[in-house]
MIDOSE-1310 file (N, C-alpha, C; in nm, 2 decimals, decimal comma, always signed):
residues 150
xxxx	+6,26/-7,14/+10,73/+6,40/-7,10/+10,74/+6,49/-7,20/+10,66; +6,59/-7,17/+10,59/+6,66/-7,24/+10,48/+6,78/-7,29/+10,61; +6,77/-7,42/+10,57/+6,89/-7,50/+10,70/+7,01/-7,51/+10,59; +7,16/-7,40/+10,63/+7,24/-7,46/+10,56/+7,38/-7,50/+10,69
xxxx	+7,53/-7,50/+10,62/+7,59/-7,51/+10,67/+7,67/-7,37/+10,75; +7,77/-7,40/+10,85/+7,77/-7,27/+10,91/+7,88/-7,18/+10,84; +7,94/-7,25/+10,74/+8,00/-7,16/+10,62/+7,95/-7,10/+10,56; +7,84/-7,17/+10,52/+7,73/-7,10/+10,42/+7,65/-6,95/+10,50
xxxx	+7,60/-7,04/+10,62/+7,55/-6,91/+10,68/+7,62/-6,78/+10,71; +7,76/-6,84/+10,75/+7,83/-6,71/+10,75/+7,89/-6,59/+10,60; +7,86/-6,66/+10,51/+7,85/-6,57/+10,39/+7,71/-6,52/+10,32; +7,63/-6,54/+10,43/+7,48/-6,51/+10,41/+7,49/-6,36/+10,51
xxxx	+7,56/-6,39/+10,62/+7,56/-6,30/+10,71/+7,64/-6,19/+10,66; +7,70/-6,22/+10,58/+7,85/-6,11/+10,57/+7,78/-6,03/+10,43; +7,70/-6,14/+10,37/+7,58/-6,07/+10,24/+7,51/-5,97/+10,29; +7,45/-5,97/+10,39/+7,37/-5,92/+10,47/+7,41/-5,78/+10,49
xxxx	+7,54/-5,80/+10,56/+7,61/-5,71/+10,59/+7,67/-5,59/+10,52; +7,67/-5,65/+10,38/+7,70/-5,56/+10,30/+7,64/-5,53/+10,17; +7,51/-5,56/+10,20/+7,39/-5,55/+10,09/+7,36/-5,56/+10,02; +7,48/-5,72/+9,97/+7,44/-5,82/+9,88/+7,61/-5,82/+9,78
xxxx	+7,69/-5,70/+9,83/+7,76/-5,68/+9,76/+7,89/-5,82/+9,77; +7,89/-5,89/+9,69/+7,98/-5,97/+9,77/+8,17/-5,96/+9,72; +8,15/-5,89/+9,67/+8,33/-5,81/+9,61/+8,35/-5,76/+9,83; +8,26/-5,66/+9,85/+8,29/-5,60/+10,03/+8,29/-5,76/+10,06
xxxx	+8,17/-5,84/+10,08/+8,16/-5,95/+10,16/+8,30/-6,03/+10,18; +8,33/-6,06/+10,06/+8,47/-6,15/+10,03/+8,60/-6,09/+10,14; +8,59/-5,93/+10,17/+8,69/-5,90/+10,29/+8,67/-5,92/+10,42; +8,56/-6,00/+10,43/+8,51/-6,05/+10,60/+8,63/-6,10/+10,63
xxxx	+8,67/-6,11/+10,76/+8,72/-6,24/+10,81/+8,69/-6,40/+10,82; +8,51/-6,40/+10,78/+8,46/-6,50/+10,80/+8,48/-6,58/+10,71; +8,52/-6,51/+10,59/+8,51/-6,58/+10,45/+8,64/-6,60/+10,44; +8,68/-6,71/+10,37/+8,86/-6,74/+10,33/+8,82/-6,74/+10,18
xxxx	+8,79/-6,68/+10,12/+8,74/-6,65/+9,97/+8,81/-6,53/+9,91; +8,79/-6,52/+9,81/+8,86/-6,35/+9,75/+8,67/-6,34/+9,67; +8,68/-6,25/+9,56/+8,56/-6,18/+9,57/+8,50/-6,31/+9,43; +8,60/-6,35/+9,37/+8,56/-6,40/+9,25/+8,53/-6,59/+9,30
xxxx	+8,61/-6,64/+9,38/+8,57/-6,73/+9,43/+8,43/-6,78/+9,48; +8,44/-6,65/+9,60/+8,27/-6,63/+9,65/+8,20/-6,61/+9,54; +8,19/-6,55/+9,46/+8,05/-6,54/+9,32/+8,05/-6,67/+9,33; +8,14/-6,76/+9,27/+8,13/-6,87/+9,23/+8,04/-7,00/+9,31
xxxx	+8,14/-6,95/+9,47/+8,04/-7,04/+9,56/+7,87/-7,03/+9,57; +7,86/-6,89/+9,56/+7,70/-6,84/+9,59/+7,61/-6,86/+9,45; +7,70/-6,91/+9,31/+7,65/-6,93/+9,22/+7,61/-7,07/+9,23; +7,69/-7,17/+9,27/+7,70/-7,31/+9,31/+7,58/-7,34/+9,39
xxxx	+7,57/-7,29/+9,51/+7,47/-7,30/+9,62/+7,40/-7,20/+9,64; +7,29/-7,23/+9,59/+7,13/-7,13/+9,54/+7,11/-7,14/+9,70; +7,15/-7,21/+9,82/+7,07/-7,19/+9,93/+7,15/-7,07/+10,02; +7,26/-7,02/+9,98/+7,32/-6,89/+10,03/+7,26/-6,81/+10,01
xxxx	+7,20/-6,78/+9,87/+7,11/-6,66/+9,88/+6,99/-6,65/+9,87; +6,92/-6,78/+9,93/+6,83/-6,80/+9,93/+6,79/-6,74/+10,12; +6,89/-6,80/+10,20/+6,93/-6,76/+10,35/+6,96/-6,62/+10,33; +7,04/-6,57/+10,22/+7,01/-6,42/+10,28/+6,93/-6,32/+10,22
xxxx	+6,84/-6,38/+10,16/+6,70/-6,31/+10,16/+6,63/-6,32/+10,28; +6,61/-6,44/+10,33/+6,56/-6,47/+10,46/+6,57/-6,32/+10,57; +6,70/-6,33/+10,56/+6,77/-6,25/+10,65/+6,73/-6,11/+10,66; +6,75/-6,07/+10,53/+6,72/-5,93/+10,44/+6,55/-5,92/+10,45
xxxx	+6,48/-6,02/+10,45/+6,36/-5,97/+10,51/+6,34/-5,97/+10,62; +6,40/-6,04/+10,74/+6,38/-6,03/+10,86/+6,42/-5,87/+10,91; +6,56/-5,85/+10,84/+6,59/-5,71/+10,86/+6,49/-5,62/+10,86; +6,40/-5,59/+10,76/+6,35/-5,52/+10,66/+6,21/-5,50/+10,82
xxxx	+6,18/-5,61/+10,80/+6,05/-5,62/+10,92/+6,08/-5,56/+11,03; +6,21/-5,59/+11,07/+6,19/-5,55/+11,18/+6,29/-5,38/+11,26; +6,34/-5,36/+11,11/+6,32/-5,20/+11,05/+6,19/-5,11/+11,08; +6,09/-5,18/+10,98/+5,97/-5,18/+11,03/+5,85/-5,11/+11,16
xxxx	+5,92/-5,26/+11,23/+5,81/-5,27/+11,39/+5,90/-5,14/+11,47; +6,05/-5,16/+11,43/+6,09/-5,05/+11,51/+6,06/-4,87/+11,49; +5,99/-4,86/+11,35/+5,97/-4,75/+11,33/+5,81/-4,71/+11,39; +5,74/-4,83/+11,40/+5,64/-4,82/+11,46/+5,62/-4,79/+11,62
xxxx	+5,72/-4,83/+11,70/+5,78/-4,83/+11,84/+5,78/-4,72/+11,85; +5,88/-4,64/+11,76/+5,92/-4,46/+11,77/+5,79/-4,43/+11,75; +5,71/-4,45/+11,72/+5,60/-4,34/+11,65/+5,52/-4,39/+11,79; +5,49/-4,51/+11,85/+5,42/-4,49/+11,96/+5,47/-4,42/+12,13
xxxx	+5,60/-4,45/+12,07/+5,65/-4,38/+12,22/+5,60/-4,19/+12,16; +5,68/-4,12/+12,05/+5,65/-4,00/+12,05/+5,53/-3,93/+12,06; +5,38/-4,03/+12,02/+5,26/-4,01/+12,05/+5,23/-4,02/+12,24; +5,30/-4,12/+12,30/+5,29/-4,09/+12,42/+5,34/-3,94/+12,50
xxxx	+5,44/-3,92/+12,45/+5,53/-3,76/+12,50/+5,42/-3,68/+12,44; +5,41/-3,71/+12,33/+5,27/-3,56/+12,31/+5,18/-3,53/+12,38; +5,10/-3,67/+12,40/+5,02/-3,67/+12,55/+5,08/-3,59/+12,65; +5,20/-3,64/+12,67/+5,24/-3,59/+12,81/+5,27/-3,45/+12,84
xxxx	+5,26/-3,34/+12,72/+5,32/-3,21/+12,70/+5,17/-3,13/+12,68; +5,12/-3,19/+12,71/+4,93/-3,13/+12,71/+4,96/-3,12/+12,86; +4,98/-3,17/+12,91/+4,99/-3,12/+13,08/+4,89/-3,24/+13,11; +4,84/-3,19/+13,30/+4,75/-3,27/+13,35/+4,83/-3,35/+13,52
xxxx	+4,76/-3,43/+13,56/+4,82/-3,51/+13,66/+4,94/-3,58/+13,63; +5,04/-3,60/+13,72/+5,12/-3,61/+13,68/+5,25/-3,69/+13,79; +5,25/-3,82/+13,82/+5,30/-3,89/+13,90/+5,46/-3,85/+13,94; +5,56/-3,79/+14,07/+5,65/-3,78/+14,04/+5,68/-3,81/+14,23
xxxx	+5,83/-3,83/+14,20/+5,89/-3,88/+14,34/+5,97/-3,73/+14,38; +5,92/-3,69/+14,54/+5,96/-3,56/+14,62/+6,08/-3,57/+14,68; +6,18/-3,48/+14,70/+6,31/-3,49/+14,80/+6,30/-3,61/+14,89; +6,19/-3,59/+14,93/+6,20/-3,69/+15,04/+6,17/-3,83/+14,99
xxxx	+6,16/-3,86/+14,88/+6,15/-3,98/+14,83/+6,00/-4,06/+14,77; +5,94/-4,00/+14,85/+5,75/-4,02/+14,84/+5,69/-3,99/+14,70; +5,60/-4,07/+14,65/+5,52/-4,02/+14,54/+5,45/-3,93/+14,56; +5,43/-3,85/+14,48/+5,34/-3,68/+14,48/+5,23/-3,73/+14,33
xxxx	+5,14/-3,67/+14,34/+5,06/-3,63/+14,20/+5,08/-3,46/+14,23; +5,17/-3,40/+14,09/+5,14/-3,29/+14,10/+5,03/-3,23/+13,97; +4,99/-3,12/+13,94/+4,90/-3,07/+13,80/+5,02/-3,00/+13,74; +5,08/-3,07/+13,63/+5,14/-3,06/+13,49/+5,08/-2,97/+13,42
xxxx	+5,15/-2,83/+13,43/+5,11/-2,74/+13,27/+5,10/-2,77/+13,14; +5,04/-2,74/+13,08/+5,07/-2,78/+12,91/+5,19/-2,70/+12,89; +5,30/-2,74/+12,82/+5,35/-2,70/+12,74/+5,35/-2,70/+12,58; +5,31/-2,59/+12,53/+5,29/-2,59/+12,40/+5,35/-2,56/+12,29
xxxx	+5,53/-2,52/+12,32/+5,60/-2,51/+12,29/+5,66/-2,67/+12,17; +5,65/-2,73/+12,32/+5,73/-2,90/+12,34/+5,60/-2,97/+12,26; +5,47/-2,93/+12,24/+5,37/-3,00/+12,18/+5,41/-2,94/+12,04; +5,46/-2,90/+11,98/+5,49/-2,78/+11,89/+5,56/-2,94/+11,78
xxxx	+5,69/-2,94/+11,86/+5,78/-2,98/+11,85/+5,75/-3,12/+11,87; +5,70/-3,16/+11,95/+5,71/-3,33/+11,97/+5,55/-3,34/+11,81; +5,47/-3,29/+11,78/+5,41/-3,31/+11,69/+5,47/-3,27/+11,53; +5,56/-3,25/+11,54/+5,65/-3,24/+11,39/+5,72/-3,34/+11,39
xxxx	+5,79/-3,39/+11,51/+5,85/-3,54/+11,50/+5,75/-3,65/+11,48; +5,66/-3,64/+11,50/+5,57/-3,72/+11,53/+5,52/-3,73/+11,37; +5,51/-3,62/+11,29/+5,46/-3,62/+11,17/+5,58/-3,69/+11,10; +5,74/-3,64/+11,11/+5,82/-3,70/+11,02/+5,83/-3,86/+11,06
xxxx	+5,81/-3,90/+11,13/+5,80/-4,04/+11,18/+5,71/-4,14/+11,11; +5,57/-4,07/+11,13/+5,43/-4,13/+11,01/+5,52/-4,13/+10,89; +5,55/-4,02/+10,83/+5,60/-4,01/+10,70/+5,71/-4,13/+10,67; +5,79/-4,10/+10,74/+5,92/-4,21/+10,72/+5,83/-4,35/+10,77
xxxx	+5,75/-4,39/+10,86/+5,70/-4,51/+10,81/+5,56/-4,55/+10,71; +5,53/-4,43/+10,65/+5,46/-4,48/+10,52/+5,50/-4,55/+10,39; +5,68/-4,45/+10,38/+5,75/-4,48/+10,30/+5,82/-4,70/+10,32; +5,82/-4,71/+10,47/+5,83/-4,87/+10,50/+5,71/-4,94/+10,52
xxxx	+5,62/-4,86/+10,52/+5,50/-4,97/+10,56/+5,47/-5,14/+10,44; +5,55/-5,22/+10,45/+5,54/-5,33/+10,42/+5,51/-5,44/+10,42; +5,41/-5,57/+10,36/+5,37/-5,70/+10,45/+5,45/-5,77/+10,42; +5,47/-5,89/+10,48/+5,55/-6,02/+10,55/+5,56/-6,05/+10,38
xxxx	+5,44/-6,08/+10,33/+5,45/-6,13/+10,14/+5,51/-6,00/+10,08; +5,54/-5,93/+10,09/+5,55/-5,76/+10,00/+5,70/-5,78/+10,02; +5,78/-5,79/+10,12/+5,93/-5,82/+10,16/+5,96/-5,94/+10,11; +5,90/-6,09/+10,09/+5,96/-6,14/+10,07/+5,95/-6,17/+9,91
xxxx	+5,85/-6,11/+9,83/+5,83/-6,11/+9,69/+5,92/-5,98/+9,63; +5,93/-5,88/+9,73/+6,09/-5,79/+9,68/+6,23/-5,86/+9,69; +6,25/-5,93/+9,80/+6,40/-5,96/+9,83/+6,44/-6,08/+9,70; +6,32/-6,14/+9,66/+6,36/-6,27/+9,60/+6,41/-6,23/+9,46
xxxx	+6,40/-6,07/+9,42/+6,42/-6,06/+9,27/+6,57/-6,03/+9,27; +6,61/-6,00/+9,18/+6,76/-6,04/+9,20/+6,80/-5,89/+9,18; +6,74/-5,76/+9,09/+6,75/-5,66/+9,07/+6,67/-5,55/+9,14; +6,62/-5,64/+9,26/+6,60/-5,52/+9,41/+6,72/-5,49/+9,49
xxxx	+6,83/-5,50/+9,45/+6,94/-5,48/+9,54/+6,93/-5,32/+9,56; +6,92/-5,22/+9,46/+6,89/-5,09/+9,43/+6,78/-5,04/+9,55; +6,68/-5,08/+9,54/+6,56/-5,02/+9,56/+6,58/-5,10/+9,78; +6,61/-5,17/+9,78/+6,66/-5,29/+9,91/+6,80/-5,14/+9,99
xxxx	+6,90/-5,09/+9,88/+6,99/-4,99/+9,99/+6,93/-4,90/+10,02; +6,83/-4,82/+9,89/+6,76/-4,71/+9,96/+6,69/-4,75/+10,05; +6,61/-4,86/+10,06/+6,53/-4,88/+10,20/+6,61/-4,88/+10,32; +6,67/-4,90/+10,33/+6,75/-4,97/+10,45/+6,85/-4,87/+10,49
xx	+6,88/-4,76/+10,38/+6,98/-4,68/+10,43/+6,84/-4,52/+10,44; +6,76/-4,51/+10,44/+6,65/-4,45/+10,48/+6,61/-4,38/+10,57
């Protein structure tokens, strides 16, 4: 992790925020800069955008793990629309096991999400080196919005 100061970091953050663009960034509050100043600064100190690559891959990753999360929770609901035993609490408050129908409707449907989910994370499937050998080029800013806005 690149140790800078907390001005610096906060025009790392505000980079971040607006996907490198630093003309938007320059209208933070955080920044007392206008758009041409900030180039200048972030031209000055290679470690501002060196911090918000950092960042921009942390994003990126954890973009990522979260698409994997969705894909294992919706693999669970599929399970669960096959029917079978099925743990639930009665009026009266008590646990029951009742036998769960299949529904094959909701299997229908929870397996098409289930497919666009794979899909949309094959198109992110990325390693820790693969993110950080993208972010460091200076003309992945392009290829870095469609990911992220994805």
């Amino acid at each position: 992790m690149t140790e800078i100061t907390t001005e610096f970091e906060a025009i790392a953050q505000a980079m971040l925020t607006t996907k490198g663009d630093l003309g938007k960034a320059s209208r933070s509050k955080t920044i007392g800069c206008n758009a041409m100043q900030l180039r200048e600064v972030v031209r000055q100190n290679p470690e501002i955008r060196r911090r918000y690559h950092e960042l921009l891959a942390e994003s990126i990753m954890e973009k990522s793990v979260h698409i994997a999360e969705r894909v294992a929770e919706v693999a669970d609901l599929k399970e669960q629309t096959l029917g079978g035993p099925m743990e639930i609490v009665n009026e009266a408050g008590e646990k029951e096991i009742i036998d769960m129908p299949a529904d094959i409707k909701s299997y229908i449907e929870v397996s098409k999400e289930l497919s666009r989910l794979i899909a949309e994370g094959k198109n992110q499937n990325m390693s820790a080196k693969a993110v950080v050998v993208l972010t460091s080029k200076e003309d992945a800013q392009e290829l870095l919005e469609g990911f992220l806005n994805s």
